[in-house]
N, C-alpha and C positions, 0 to 999 in steps of 0.2 A: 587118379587116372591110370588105367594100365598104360605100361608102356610100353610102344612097338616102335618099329622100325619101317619107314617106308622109301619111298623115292626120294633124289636129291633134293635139296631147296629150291625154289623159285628162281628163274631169272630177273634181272631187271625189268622185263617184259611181261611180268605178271604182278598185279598190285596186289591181290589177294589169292591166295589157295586155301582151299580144304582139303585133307586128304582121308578117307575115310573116316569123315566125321559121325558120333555115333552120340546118344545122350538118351541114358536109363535114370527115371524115379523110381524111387521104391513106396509101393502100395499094397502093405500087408502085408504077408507073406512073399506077394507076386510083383514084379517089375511093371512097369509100364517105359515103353518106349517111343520116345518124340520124334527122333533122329535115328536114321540107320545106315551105317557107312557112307555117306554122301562126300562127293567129291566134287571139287569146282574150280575154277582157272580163272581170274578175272582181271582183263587186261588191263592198262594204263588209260586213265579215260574215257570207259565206258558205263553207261548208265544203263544199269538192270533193275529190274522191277521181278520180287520176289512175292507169288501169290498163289491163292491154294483154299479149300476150304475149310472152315474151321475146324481145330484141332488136326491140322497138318502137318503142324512146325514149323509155321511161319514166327514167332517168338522164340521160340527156342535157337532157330536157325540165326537170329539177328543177335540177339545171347553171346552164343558163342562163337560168331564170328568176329563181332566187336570185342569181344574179351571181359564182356560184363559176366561170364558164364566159363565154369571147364566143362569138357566134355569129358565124357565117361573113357571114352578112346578115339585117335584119332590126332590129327595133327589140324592147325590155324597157323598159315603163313602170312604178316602182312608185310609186305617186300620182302624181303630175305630171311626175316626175324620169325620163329617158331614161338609165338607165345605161349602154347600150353606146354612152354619149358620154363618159362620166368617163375617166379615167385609171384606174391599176390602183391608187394609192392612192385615191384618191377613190371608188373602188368600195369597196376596204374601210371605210374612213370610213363611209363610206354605208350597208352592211350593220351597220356595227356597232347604229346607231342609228333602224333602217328594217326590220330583216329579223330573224326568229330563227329559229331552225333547232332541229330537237328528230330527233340522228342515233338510228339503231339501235342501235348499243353505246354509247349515253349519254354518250361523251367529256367525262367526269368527269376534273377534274383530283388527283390520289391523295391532294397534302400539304396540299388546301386543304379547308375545312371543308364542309357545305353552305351554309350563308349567304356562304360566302367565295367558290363557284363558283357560285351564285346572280347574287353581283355583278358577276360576271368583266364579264360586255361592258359594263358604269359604268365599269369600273376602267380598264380596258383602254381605255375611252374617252375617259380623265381627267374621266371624271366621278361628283360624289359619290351614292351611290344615296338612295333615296328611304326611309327607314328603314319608313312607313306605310307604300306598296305594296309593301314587300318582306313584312311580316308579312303585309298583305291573301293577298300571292300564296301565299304558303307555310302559309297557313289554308287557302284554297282546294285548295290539291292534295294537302292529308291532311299536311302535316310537320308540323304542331304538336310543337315541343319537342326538335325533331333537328336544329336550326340547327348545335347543336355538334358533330355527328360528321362522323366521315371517309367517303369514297367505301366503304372495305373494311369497312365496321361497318352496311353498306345490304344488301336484301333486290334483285333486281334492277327488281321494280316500283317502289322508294322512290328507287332512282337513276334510273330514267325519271322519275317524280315531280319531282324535282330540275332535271333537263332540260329539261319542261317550263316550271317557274317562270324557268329561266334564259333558256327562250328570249321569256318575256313580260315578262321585267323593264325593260326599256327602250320597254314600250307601242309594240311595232314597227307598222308599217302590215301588214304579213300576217308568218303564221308559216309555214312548210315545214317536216312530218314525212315522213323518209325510213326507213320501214317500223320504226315507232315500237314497235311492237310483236315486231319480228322476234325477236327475242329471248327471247321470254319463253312461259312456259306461257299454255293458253289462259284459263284462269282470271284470271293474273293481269294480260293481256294487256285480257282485257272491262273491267276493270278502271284500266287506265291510260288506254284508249280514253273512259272514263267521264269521267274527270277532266279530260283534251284538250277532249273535248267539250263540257265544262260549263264549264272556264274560256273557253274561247274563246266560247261563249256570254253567259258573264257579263260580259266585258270586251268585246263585240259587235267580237271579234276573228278576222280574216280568214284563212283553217285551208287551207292545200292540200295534202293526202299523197298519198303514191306509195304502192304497195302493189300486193303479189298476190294478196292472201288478199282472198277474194269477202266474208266475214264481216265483213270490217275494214269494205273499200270503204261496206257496206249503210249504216255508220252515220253517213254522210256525206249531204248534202242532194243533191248532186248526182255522178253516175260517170261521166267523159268516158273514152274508149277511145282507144286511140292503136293503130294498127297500119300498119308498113313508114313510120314517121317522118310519119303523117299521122291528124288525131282522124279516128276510123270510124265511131262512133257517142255518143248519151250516154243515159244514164237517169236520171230527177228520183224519189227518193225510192224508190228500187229493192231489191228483198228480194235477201237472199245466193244465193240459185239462180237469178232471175232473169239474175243479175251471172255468175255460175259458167256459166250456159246460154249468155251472151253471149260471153262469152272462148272457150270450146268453139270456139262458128261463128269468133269470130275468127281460133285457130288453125289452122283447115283451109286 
């Protein structure tokens, strides 16, 4: 990563920053570029819906702001902490106990239970989980009473369920859903979106998803658009055709 120099660190008052985030592959001779200097503030407990048309940088953007990714240049603040200054352990460290992530295919692990893949990121952190927040959280997303089954004895909205509680059991500073719903019928999709939504509200926990689906985006506080690796526009509080109307002009 080169390295520069930019504005102070984040206050308390901000769960996430970028500061001119930037991210080159090399294709051939020539670069290609996904991200270019993007920059972002994103407060304590707000849910943004991040979307754009294809090849926009909507994966790259969730990449390297989750820390699964460096950036070529450019700073990622989550709370105060500058992660593209850590090492590659210390980044994982880091996410273990700062970050959760709720993927599209649930990455459920098959021979562990649900309370047992619930506690994966404690575990895996050497750390003991919290026995009360873990029932708080698995009251909250509808498992009452399924702690004891397996990934293959789940419905696929009860494994999203699961997912979710996994990715809040360590009280992370923000979570990242990468198209949480892709998966699943629409029904049962409103559905898991409901749950996302309310736990992250109840635990006044910081929600940023990637998605295509204009339906999904609507129920997000805020929809920032990303197009040719740079935000194009944003909507506060935006209806599903609005969002569907915006991507349209985007793609021309």
């Amino acid at each position: 990563m080169t390295p520069s120099t930019f504005i102070s660190p984040p206050s308390v008052d901000t769960a996430v920053r970028l500061l001119q985030l930037s991210k080159t592959y090399p294709n051939g001779p020539e670069q290609i570029t996904a991200l270019q200097e993007i920059s972002l503030d994103i407060a304590p407990g707000a849910f943004i819906a991040i979307m754009g048309p294809s090849g926009s940088g909507k994966s790259t953007f969730l990449n390297l702001a989750a820390g699964l990714d460096a950036p070529t240049s450019g700073q990622v603040f989550i709370g105060e902490t500058d992660i593209t200054g850590l090492s590659l352990d210390a980044v994982t460290h880091f996410r273990r106990r700062h970050v959760g992530f709720v993927f599209q295919s649930y990455n459920l692990i098959g021979h562990l239970t649900v309370g047992e893949n619930i506690q994966l990121p404690m575990l895996l952190d050497g750390r003991r989980p919290d026995k009360q927040w873990q029932q708080t959280l698995v009251d909250s997303v509808g498992l009452t009473g399924m702690t004891e089954r397996l990934p293959s004895e789940l419905s696929g909205g009860q494994a999203q369920r699961v997912a979710i509680a996994r990715a809040l059991i360590t009280r992370p500073t923000v979570v990242f859903a990468d198209e949480p719903t892709g998966a699943l019928d629409r029904r049962t999709g409103d559905q898991v979106l409901e749950v996302l939504r309310g736990a992250a509200k109840r635990f006044t926990q910081t929600l940023v998803l990637v998605t295509h689906d204009p339906h999904v985006a609507a129920t997000a506080d805020e929809v920032l658009f990303l197009a040719d690796g740079r935000f194009a526009d944003k909507l506060v509080a935006p209806t599903s055709s609005q969002i569907a109307a915006r991507l349209v002009e985007l793609g021309r």
